[in-house]
N, C-alpha and C positions, 0 to 999 in steps of 0.2 A: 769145969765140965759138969753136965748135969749128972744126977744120981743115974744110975742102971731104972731103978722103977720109972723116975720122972720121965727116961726117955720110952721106955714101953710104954706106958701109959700115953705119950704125944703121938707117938706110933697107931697106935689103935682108935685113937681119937681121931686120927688123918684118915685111916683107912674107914671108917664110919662115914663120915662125909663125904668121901670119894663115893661110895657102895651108895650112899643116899640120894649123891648127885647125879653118879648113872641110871639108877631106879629112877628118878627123876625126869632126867633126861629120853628116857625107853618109853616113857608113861606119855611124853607129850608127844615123840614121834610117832608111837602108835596110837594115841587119840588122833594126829593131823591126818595119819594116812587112812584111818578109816574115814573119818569127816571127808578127805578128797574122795573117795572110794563112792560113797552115799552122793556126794555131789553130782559126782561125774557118770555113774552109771546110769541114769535116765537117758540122757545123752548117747552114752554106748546103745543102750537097748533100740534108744530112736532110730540110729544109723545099722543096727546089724536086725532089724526086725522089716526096715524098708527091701531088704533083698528075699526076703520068705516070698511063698505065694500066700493066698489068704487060709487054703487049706493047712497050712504048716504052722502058719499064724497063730490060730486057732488050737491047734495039736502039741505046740510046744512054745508057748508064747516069753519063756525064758532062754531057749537054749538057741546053739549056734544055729544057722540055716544049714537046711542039708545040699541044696543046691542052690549058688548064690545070681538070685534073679538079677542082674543088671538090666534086662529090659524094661524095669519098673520106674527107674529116671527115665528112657527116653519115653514109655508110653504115658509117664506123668508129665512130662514136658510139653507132649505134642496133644493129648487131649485136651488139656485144661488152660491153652493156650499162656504158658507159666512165661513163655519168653517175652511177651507183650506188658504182663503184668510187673515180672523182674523189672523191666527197664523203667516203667513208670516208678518203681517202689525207688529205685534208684535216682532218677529225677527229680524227684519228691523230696527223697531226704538230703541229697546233699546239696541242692538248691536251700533246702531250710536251715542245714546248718551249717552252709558260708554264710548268708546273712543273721546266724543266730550267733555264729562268735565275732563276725566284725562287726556287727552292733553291743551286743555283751562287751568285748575288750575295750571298745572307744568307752560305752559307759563306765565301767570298773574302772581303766586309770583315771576319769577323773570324780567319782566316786571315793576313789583310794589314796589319787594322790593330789587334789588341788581341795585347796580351802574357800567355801562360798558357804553364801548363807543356805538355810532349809537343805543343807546335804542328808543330817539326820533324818530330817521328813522323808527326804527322798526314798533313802536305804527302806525306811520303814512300810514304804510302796511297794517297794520290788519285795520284802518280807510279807507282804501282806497277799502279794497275788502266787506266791507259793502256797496258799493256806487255800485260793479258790477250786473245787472240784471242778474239775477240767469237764465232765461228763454233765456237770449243769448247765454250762453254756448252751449246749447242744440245741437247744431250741429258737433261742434267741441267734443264736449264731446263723444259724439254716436263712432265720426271717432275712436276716443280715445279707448275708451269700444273694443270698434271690433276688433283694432290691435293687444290689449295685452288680448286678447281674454276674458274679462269676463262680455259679454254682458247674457242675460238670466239666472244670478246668482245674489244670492245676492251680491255678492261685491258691483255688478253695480249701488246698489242703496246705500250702506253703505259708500262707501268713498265719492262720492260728497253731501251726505248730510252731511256727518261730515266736510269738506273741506270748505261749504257753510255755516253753521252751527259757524266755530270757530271764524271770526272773531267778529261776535255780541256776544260772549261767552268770549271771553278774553277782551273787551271793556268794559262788565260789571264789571268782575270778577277783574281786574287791577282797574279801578275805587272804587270797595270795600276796596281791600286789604291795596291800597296805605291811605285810609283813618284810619287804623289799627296802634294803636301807638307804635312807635319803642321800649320802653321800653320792650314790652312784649317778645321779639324776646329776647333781651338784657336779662332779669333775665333768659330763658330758656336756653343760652348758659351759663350763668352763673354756673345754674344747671349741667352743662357736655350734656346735650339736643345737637345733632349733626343736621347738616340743616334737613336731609331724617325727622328725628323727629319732628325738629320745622313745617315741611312741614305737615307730617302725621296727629301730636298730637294736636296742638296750631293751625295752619292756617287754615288749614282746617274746622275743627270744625268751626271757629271762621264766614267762610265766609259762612256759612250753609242758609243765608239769599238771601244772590247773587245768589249760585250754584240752591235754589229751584227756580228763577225767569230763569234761563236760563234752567234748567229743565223743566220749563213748556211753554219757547217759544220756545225752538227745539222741545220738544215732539209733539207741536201743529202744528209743518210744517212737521217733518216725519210722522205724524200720517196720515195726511190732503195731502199729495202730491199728484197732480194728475201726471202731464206731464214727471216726470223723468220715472215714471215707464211706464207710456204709449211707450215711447220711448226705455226705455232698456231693458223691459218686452215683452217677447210676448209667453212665455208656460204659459200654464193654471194654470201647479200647483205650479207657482211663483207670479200669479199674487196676487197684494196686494187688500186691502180693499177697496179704493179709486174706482179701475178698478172692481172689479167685483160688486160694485152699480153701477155702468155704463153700464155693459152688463146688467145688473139686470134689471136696468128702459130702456133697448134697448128693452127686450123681453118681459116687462109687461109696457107698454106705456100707456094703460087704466086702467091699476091696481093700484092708486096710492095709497089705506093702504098698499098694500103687500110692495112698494116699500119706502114708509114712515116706516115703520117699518124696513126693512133695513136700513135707513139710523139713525133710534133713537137706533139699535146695533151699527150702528158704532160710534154715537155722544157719548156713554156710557163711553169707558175710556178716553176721553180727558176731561172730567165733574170730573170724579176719581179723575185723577191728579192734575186736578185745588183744589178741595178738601183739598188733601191729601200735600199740599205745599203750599200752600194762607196764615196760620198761620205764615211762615216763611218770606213769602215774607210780610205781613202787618210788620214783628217786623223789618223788615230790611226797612221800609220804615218808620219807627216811631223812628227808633234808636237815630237819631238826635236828634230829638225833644226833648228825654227825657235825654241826656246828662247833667251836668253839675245840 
């Protein structure tokens, strides 16, 4: 048995580290929850500042509304013809990014999993056109559009956002896959499983972790574009989401619930997505961890 002191002493020693590991612990959930706190209240303020009038706006531009205007959605909706533009912005981005992850994931598995020569070179392409400022195109791009004529169309907006779009999509998605253990390929071909299958049934599935993180960072640049459409857009009933809260706040410049409330429509499905893909993206960022 130990002495009487040696065990007070171990005693006191345990209770220290206990007491330094709750202080500890208190320190970072109150750093997290102020950090979410700061994050998220811009957000609060957008969405409870859209139901003020302008005069309240103005009078109290942090506090609660005193009477909560809902008629600020619909007359933002019906003035600035928001439902016209919703549905293009809509069109737009998920036309860009079906063809941005089924050409990404074809590239990426065999990027990641087949051996040929100049693969390196390759990778280093798709690294290299992450590095190009997407806003210098813009001119050359425009000449571009206007030649082969499909400027005021959607083309004009769905190929260079997917162009722009792939190589942060295959950078992720090649970094996934190649982490993916070769056995699994190996017993599905074993099975009679042909590539089109192992692509389909096993890889795919498999990288559902990468494809929702590249899901929700194209989604959040076609959703959010201002300047491509400014530039390749100019008929009304193509213009996107982006543009017409911009004529919206041109024609109510002292209106700012009506035009707050436009903008917490348009904030609405980019919050969805994040939503509706975050579970995939945490387990694909935890996967490591719990390996082994």
């Amino acid at each position: 048995m130990q002495p009487l002191a040696a065990q007070s002493t171990q005693a006191r020693s345990s209770r220290r580290n206990f007491s330094f590991g709750a202080w500890k612990q208190g320190a970072l959930w109150t750093f997290l929850t102020l950090y979410a706190i700061l994050t998220l209240y811009p957000l609060l303020w957008l969405v409870l500042s859209s139901f003020k009038t302008n005069a309240e706006f103005f009078n109290s531009p942090f506090g609660l509304p005193a009477s909560w205007q809902f008629s600020n959605y619909v007359t933002a909706w019906k003035s600035s013809k928001m439902g016209t533009a919703f549905l293009n912005s809509v069109i737009v981005s998920l036309v860009s990014l079906a063809l941005t992850l089924f050409v990404s994931s074809l590239a990426a598995y065999v990027l990641a999993r087949i051996k040929f020569r100049f693969k390196a070179i390759i990778l280093t392409f798709f690294v290299i056109g992450m590095l190009i400022p997407i806003h210098s195109t813009l001119v050359p791009l425009f000449i571009l559009m206007k030649q082969v004529g499909l400027l005021n169309s959607y083309w004009a907006l769905i190929l260079p956002y997917t162009a722009f779009a792939l190589p942060t999509a295959i950078f992720v998605l090649t970094a996934y896959l190649a982490s993916v253990p070769k056995e699994i390929e190996e017993a599905a071909y074993i099975d009679g499983t042909r590539l089109w299958g192992v692509f389909w049934r096993i890889m795919l599935p498999i990288s559902l972790p990468a494809l929702s993180t590249v899901i929700i960072l194209s989604f959040l640049h076609f959703w959010n574009d201002f300047s491509f459409a400014l530039v390749f857009i100019s008929k009304s009933s193509l213009k996107t989401l982006p543009l017409s809260i911009a004529n919206f706040a041109d024609g109510y410049q002292t209106d700012y619930g009506l035009t707050l409330a436009a903008m917490t429509i348009a904030v609405i499905p980019t919050v969805a997505v994040y939503l509706a893909f975050q579970e995939q993206v945490m387990k694909g960022m935890t996967a490591g961890a719990v390996k082994g």
